[in-house]
Biotite code that builds the C-alpha atoms (Angstrom):
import biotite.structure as struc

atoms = struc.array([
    struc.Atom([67.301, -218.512, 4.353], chain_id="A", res_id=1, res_name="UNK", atom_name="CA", element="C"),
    struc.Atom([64.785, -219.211, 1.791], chain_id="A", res_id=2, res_name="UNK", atom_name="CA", element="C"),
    struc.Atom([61.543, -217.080, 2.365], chain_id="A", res_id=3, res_name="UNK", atom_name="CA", element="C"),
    struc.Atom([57.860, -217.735, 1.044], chain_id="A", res_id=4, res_name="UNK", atom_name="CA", element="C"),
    struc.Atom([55.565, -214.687, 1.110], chain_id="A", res_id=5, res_name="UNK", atom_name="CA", element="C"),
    struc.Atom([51.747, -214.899, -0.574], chain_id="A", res_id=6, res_name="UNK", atom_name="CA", element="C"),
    struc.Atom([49.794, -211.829, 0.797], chain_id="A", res_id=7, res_name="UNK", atom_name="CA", element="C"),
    struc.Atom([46.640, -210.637, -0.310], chain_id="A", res_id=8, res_name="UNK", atom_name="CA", element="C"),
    struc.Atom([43.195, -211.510, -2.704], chain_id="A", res_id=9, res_name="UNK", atom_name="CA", element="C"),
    struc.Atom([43.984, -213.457, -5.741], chain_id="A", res_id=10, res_name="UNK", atom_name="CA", element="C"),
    struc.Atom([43.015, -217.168, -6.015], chain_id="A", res_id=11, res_name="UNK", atom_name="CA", element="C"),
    struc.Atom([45.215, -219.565, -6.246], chain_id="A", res_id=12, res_name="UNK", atom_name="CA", element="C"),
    struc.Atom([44.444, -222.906, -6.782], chain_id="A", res_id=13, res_name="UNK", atom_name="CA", element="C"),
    struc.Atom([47.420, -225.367, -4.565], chain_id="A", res_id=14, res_name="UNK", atom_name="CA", element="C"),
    struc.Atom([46.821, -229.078, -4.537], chain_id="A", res_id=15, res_name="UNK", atom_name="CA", element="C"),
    struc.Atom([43.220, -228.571, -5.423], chain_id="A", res_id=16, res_name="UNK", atom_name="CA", element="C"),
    struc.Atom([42.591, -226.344, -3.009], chain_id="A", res_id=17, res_name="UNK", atom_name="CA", element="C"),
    struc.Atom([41.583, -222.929, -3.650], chain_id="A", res_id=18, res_name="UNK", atom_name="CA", element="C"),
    struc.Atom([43.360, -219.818, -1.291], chain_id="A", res_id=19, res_name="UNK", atom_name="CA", element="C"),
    struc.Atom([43.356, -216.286, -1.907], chain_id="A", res_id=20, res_name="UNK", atom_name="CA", element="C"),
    struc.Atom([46.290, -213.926, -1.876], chain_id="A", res_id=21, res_name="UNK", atom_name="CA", element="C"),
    struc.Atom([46.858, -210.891, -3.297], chain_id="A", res_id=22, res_name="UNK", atom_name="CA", element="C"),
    struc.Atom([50.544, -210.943, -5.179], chain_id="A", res_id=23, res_name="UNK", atom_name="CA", element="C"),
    struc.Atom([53.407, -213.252, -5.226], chain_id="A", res_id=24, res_name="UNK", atom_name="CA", element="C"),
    struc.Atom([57.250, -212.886, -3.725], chain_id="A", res_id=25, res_name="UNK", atom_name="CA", element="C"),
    struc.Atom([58.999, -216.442, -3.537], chain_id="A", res_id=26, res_name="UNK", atom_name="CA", element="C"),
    struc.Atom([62.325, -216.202, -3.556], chain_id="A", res_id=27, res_name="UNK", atom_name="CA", element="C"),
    struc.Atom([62.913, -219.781, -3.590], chain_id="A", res_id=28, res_name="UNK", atom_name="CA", element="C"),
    struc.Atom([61.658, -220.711, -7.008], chain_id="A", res_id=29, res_name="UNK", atom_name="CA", element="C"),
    struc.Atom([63.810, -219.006, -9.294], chain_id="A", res_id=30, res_name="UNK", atom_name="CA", element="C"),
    struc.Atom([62.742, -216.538, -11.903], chain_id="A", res_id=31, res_name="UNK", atom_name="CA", element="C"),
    struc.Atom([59.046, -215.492, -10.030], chain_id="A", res_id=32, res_name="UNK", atom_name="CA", element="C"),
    struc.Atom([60.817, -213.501, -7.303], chain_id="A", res_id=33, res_name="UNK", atom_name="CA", element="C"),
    struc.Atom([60.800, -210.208, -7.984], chain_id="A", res_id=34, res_name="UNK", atom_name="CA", element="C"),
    struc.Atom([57.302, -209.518, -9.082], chain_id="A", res_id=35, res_name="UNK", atom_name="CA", element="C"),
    struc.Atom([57.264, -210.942, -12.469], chain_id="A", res_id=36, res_name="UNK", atom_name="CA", element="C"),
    struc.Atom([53.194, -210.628, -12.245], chain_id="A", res_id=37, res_name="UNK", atom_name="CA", element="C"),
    struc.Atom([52.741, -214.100, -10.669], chain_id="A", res_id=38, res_name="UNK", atom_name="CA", element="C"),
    struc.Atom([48.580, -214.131, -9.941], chain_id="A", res_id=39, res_name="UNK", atom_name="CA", element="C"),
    struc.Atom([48.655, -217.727, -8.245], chain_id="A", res_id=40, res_name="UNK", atom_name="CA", element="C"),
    struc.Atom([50.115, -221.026, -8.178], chain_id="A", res_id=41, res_name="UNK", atom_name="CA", element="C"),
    struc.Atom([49.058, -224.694, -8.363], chain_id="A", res_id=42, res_name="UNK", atom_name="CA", element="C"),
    struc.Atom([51.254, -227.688, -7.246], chain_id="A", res_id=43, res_name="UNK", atom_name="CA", element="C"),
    struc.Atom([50.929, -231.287, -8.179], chain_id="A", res_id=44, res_name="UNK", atom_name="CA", element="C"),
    struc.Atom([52.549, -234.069, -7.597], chain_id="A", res_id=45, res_name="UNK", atom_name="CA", element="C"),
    struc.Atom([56.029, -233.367, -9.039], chain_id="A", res_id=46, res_name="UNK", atom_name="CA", element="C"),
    struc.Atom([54.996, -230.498, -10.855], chain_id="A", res_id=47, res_name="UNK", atom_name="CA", element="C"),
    struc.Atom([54.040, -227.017, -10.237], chain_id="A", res_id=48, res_name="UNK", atom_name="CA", element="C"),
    struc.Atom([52.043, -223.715, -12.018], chain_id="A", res_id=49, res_name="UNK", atom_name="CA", element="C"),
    struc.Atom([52.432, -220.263, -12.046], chain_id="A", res_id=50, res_name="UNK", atom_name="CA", element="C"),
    struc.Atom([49.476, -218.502, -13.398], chain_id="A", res_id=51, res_name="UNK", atom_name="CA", element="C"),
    struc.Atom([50.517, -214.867, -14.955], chain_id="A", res_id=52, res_name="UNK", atom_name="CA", element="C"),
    struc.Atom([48.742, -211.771, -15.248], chain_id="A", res_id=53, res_name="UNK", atom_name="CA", element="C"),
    struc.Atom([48.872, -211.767, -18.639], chain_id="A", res_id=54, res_name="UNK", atom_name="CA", element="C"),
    struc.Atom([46.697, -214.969, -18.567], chain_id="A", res_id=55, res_name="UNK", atom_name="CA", element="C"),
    struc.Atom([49.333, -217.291, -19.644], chain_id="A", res_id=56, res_name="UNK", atom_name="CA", element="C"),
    struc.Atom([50.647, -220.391, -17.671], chain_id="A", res_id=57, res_name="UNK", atom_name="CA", element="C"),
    struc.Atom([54.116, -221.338, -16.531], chain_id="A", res_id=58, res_name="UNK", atom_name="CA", element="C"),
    struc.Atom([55.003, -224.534, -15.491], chain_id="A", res_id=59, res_name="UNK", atom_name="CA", element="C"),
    struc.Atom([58.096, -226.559, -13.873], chain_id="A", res_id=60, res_name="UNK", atom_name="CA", element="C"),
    struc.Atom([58.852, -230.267, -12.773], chain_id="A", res_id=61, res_name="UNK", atom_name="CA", element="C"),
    struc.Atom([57.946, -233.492, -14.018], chain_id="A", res_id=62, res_name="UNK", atom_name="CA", element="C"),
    struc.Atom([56.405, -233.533, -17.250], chain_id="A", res_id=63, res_name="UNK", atom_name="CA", element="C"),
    struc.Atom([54.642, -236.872, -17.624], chain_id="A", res_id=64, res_name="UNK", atom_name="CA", element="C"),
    struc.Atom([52.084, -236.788, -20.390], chain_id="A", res_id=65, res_name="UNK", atom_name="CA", element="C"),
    struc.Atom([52.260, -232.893, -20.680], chain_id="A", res_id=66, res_name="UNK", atom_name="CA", element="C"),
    struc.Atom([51.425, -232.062, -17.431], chain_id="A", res_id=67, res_name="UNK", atom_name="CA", element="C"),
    struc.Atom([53.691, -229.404, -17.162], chain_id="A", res_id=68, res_name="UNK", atom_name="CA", element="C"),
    struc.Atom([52.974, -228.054, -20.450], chain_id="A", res_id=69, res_name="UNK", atom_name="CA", element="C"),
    struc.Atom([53.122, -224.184, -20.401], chain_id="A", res_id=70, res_name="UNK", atom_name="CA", element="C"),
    struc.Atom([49.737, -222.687, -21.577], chain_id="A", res_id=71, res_name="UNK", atom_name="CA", element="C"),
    struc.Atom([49.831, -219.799, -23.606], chain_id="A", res_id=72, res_name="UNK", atom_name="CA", element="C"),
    struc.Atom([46.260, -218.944, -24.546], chain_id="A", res_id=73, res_name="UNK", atom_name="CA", element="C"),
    struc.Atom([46.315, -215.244, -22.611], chain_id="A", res_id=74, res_name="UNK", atom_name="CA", element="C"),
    struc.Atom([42.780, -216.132, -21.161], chain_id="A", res_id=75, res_name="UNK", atom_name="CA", element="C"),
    struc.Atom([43.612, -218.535, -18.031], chain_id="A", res_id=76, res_name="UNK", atom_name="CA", element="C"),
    struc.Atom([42.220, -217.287, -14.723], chain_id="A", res_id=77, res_name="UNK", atom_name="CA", element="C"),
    struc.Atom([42.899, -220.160, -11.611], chain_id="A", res_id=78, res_name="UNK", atom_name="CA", element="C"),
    struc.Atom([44.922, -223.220, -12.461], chain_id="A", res_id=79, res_name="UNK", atom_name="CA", element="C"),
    struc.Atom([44.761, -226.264, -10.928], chain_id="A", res_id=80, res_name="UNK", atom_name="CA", element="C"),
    struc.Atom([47.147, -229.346, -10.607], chain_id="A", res_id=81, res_name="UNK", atom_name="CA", element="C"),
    struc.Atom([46.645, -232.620, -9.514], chain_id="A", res_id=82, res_name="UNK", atom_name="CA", element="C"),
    struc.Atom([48.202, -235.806, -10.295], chain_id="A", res_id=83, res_name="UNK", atom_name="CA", element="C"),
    struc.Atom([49.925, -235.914, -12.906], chain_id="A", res_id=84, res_name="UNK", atom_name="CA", element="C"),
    struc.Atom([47.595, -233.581, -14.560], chain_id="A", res_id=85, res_name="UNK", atom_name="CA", element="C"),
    struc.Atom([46.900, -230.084, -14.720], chain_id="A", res_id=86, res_name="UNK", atom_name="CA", element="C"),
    struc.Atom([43.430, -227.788, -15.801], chain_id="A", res_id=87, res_name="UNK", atom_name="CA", element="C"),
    struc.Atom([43.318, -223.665, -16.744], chain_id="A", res_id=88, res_name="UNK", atom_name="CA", element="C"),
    struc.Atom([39.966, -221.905, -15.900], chain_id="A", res_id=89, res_name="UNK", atom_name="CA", element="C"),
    struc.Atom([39.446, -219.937, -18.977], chain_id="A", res_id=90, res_name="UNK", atom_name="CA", element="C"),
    struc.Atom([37.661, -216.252, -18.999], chain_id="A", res_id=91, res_name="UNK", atom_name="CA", element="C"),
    struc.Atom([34.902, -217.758, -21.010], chain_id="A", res_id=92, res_name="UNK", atom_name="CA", element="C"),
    struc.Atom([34.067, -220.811, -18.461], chain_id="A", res_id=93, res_name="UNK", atom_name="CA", element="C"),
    struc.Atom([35.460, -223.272, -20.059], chain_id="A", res_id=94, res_name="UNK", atom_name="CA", element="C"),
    struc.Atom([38.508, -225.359, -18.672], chain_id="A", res_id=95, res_name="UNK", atom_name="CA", element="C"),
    struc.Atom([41.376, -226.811, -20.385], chain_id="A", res_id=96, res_name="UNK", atom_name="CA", element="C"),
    struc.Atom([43.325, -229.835, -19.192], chain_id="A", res_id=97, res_name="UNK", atom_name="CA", element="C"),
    struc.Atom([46.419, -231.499, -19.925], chain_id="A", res_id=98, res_name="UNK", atom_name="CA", element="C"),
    struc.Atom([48.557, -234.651, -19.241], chain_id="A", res_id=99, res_name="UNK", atom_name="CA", element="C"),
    struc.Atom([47.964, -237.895, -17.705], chain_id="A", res_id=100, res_name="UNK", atom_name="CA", element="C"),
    struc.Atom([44.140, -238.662, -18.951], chain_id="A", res_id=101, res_name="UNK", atom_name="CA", element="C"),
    struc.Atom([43.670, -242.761, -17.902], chain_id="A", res_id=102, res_name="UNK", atom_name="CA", element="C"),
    struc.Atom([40.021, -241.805, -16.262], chain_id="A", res_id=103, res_name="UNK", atom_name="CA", element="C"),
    struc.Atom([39.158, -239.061, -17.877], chain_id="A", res_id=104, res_name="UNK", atom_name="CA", element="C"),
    struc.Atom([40.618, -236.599, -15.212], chain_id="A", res_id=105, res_name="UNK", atom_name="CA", element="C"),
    struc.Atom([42.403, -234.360, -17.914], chain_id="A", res_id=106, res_name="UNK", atom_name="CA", element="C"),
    struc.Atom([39.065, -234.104, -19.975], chain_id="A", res_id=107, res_name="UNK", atom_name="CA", element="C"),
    struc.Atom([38.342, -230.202, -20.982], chain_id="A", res_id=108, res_name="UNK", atom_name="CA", element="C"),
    struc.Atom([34.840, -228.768, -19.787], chain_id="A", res_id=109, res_name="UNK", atom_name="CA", element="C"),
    struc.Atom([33.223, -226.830, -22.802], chain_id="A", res_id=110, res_name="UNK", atom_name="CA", element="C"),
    struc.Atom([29.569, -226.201, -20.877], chain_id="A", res_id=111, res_name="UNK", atom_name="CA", element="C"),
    struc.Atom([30.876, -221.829, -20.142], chain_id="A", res_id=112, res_name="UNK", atom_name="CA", element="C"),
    struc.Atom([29.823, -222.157, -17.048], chain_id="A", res_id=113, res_name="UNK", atom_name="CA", element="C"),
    struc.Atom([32.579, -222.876, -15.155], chain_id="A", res_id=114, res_name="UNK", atom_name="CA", element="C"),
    struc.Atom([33.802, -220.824, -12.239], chain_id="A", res_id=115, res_name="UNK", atom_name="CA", element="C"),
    struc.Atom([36.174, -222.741, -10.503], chain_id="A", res_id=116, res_name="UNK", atom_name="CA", element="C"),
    struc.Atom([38.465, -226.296, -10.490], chain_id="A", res_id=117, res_name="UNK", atom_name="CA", element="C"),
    struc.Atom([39.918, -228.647, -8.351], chain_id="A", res_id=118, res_name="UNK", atom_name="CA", element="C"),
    struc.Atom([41.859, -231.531, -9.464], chain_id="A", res_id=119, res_name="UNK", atom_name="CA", element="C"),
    struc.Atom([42.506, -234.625, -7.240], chain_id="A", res_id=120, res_name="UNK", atom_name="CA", element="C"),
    struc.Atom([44.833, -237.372, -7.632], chain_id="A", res_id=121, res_name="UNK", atom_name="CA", element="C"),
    struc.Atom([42.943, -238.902, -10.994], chain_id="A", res_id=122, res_name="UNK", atom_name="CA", element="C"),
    struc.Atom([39.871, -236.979, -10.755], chain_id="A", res_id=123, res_name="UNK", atom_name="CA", element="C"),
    struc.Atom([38.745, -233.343, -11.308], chain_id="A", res_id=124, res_name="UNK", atom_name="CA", element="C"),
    struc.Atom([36.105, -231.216, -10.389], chain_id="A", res_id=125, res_name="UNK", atom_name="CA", element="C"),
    struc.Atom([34.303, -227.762, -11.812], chain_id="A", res_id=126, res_name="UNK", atom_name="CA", element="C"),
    struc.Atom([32.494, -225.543, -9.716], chain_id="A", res_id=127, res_name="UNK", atom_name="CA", element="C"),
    struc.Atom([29.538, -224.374, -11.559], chain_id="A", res_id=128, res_name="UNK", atom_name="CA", element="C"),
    struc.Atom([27.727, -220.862, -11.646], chain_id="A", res_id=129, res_name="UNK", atom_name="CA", element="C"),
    struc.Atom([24.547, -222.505, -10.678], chain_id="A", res_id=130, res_name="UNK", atom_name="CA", element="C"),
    struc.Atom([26.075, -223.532, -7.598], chain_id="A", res_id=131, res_name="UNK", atom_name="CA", element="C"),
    struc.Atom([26.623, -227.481, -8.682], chain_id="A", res_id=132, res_name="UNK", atom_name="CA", element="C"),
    struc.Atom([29.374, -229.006, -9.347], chain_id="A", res_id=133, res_name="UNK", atom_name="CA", element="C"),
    struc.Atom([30.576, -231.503, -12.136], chain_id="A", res_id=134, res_name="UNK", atom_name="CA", element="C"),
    struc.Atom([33.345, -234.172, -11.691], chain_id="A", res_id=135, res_name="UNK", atom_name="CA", element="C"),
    struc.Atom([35.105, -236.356, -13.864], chain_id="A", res_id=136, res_name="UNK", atom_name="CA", element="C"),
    struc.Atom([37.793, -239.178, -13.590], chain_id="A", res_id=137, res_name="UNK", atom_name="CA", element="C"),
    struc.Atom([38.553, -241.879, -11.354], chain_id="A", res_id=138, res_name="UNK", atom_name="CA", element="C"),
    struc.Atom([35.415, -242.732, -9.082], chain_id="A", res_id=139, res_name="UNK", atom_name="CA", element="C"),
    struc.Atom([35.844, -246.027, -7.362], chain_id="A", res_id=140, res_name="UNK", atom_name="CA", element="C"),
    struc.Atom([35.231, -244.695, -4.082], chain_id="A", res_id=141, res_name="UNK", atom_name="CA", element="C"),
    struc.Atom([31.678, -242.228, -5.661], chain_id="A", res_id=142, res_name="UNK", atom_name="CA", element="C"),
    struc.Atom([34.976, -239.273, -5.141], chain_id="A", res_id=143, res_name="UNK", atom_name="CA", element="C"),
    struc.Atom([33.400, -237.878, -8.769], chain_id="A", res_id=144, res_name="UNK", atom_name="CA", element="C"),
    struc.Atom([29.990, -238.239, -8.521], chain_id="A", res_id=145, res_name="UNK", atom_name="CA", element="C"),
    struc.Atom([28.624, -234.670, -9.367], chain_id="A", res_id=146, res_name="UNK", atom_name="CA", element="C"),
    struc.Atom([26.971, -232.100, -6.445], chain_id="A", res_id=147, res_name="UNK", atom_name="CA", element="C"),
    struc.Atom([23.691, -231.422, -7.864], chain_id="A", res_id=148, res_name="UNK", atom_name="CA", element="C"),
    struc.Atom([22.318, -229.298, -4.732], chain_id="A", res_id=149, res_name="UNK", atom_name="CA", element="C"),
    struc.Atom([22.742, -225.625, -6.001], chain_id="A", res_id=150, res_name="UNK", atom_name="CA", element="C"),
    struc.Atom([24.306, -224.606, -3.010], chain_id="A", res_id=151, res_name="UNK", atom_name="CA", element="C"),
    struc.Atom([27.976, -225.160, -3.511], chain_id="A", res_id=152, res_name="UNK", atom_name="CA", element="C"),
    struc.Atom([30.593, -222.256, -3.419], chain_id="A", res_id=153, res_name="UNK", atom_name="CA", element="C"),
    struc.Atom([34.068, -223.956, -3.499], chain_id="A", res_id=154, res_name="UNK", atom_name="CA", element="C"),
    struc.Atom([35.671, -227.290, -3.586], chain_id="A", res_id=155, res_name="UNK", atom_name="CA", element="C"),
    struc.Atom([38.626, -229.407, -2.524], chain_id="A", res_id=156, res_name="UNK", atom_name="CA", element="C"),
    struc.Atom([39.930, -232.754, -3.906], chain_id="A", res_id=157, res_name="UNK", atom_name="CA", element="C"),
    struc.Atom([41.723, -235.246, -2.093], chain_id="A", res_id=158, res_name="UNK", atom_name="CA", element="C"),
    struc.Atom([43.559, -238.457, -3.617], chain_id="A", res_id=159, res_name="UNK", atom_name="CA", element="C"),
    struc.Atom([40.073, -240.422, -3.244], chain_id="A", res_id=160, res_name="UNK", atom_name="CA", element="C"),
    struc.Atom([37.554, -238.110, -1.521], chain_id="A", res_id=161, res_name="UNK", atom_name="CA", element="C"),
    struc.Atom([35.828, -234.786, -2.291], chain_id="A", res_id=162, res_name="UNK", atom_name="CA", element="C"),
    struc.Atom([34.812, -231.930, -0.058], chain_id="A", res_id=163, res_name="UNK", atom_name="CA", element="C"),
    struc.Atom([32.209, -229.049, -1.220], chain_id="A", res_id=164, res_name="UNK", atom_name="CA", element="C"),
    struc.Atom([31.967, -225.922, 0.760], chain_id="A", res_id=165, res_name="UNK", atom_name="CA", element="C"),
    struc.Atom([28.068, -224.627, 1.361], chain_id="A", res_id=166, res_name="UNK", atom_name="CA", element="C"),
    struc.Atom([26.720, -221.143, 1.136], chain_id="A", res_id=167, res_name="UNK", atom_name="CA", element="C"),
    struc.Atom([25.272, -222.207, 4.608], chain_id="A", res_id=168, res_name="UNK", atom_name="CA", element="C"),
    struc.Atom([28.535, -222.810, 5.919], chain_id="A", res_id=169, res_name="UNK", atom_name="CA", element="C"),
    struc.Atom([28.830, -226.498, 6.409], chain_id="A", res_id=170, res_name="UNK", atom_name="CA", element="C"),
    struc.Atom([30.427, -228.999, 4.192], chain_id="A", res_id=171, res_name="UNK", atom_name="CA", element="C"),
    struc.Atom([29.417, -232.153, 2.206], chain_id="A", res_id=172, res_name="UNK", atom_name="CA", element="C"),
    struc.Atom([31.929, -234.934, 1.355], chain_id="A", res_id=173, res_name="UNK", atom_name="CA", element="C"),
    struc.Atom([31.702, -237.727, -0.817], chain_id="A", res_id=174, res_name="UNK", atom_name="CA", element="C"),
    struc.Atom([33.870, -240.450, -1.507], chain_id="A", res_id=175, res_name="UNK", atom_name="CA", element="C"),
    struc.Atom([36.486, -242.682, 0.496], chain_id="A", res_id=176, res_name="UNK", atom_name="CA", element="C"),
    struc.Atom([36.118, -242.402, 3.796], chain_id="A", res_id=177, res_name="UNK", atom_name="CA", element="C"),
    struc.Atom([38.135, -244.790, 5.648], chain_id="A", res_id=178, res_name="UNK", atom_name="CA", element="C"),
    struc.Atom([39.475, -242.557, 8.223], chain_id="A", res_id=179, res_name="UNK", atom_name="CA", element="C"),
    struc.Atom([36.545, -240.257, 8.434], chain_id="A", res_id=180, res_name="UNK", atom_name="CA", element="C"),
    struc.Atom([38.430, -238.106, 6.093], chain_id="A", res_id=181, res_name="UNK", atom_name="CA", element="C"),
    struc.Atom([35.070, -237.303, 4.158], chain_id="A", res_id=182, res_name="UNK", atom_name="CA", element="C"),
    struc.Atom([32.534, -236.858, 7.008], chain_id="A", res_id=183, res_name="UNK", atom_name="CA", element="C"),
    struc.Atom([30.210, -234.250, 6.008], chain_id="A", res_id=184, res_name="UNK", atom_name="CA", element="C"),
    struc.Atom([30.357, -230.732, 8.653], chain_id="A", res_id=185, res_name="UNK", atom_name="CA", element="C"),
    struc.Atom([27.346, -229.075, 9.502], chain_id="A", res_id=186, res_name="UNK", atom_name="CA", element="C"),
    struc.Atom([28.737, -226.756, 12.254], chain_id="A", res_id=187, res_name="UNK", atom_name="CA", element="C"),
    struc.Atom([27.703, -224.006, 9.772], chain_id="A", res_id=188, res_name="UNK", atom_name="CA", element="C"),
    struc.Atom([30.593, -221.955, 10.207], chain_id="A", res_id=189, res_name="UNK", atom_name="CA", element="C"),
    struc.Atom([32.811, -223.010, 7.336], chain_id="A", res_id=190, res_name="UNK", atom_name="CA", element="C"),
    struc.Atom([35.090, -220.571, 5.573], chain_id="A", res_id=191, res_name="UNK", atom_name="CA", element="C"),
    struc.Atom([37.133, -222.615, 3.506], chain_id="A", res_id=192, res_name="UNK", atom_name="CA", element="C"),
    struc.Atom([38.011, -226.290, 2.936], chain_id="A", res_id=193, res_name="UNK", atom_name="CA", element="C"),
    struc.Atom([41.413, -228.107, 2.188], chain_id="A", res_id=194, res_name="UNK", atom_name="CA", element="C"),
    struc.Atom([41.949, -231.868, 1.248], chain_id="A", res_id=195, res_name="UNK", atom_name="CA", element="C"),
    struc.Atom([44.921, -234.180, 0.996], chain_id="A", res_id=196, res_name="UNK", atom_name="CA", element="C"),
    struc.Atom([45.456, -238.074, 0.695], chain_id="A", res_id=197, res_name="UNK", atom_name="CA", element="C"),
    struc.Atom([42.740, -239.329, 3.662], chain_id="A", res_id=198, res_name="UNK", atom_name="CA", element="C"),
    struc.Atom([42.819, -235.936, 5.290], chain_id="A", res_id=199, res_name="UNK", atom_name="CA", element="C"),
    struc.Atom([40.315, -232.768, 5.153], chain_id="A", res_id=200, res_name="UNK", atom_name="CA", element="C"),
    struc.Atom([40.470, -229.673, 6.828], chain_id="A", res_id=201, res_name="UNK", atom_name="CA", element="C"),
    struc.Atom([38.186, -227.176, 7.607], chain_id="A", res_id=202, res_name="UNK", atom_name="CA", element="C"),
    struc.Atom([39.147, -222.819, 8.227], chain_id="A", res_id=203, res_name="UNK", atom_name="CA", element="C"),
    struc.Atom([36.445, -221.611, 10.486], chain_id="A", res_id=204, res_name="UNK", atom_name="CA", element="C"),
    struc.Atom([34.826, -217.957, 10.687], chain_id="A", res_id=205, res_name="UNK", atom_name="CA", element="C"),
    struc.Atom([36.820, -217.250, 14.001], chain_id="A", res_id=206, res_name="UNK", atom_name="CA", element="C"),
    struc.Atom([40.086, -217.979, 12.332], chain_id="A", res_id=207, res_name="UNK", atom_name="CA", element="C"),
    struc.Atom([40.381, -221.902, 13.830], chain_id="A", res_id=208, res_name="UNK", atom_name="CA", element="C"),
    struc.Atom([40.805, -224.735, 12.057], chain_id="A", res_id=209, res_name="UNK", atom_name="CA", element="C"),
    struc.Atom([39.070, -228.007, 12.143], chain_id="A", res_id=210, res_name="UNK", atom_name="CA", element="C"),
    struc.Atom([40.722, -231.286, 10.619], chain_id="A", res_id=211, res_name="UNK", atom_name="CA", element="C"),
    struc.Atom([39.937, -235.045, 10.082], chain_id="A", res_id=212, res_name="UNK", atom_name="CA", element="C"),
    struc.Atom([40.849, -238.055, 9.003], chain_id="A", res_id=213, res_name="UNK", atom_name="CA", element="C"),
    struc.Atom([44.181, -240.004, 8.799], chain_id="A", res_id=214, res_name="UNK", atom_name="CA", element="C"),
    struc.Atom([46.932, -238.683, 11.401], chain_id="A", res_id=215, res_name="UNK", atom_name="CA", element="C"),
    struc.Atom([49.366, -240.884, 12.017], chain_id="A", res_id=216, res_name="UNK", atom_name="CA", element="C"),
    struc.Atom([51.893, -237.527, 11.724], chain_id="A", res_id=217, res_name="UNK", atom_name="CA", element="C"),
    struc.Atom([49.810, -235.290, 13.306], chain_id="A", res_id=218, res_name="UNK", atom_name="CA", element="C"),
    struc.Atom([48.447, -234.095, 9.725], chain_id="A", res_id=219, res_name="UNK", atom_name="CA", element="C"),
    struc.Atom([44.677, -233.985, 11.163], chain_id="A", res_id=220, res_name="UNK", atom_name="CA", element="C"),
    struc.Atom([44.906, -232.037, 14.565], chain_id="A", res_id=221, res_name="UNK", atom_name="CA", element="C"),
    struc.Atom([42.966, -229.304, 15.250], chain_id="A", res_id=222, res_name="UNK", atom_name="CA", element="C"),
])
């Protein structure tokens, strides 16, 4: 049987989502299972990331545009992977992005101030030290306008929405919202935020989870 195990405190940056574990064992994905010094993982579309503790990048899958480059700089600390695109948060702030590039989504971010990334379907999105955050790409639906409230502590992209988690514990969303996927929460109890294609979710203080938007599959129940 193939097994999956993430435990512990690192972040790791899946889908544009940002969880934390604290080492890697996956013994379904060849070479990174037996503690090869695997630090977190991003997943794309048809590609997917390993960052390493040596602050290099290894990546797998589809390689449209260069999306699953392998980055070799020594200084990447999250990853994350989108469509078919892919950005390194760098020790010095900045982030560095590769493949598909039609909106602008696989732009770098030179301001040294970044402190965290999300990446969407075509858009992207840097959480800032000042608590802002700054988005780029595809924004016919206002997904990439930036967050300019100073109050932001992590972020999640969907295909055409984004969420941004609080310091007060609620959430603010922006963006498409035709299945109430990006209805802002203001429950004030918001630990962490996840978003797919017209779905969000929301990890509570007392371990539940709240989701919305589309569920045709069940994707959105609490």
């Amino acid at each position: 049987m193939k097994k999956i195990f993430l435990l512990g405190v690192f972040i790791i940056l899946l889908a544009g989502v940002v969880y934390a574990y604290d080492g890697v064992c996956c013994d379904s994905i060849g070479s990174y299972c037996k503690g090869s010094g695997v630090t977190g993982i991003a997943a794309g579309d048809l590609h997917i990331c390993f960052l390493l503790d040596n602050g290099n990048v290894d990546c797998r899958g589809l390689n449209y545009q260069g999306s699953s480059d392998d980055y070799n700089g020594s200084d990447a600390v999250s990853i994350a992977a989108g469509g078919p695109h892919t950005c390194f948060l760098l020790d010095n702030g900045n982030v560095k992005c590769q493949g598909w590039n039609s909106y602008g989504q696989a732009d770098d971010y030179t301001g040294g101030n970044a402190i965290g990334v999300a990446a969407g379907k075509r858009h992207t999105c840097f959480l800032l030290n000042n608590g802002n955050v700054k988005c780029q790409g595809q924004n016919s639906y206002g997904q990439a306008n930036d967050y300019n409230n100073g109050d932001a502590i992590g972020a999640a992209l969907g295909e055409t929405h984004s969420c941004f988690l609080l310091n007060n514990g609620n959430v603010d969303c922006q963006g498409q919202n035709s299945y109430g996927e990006a209805n802002d929460y203001n429950g004030g109890d918001a630990a962490g935020i996840a978003s797919g294609q017209g779905i969000t979710c929301i990890l509570l203080n007392n371990g539940n989870v709240k989701c919305q938007g589309l569920n045709q599959y069940g994707q959105s129940n609490d």
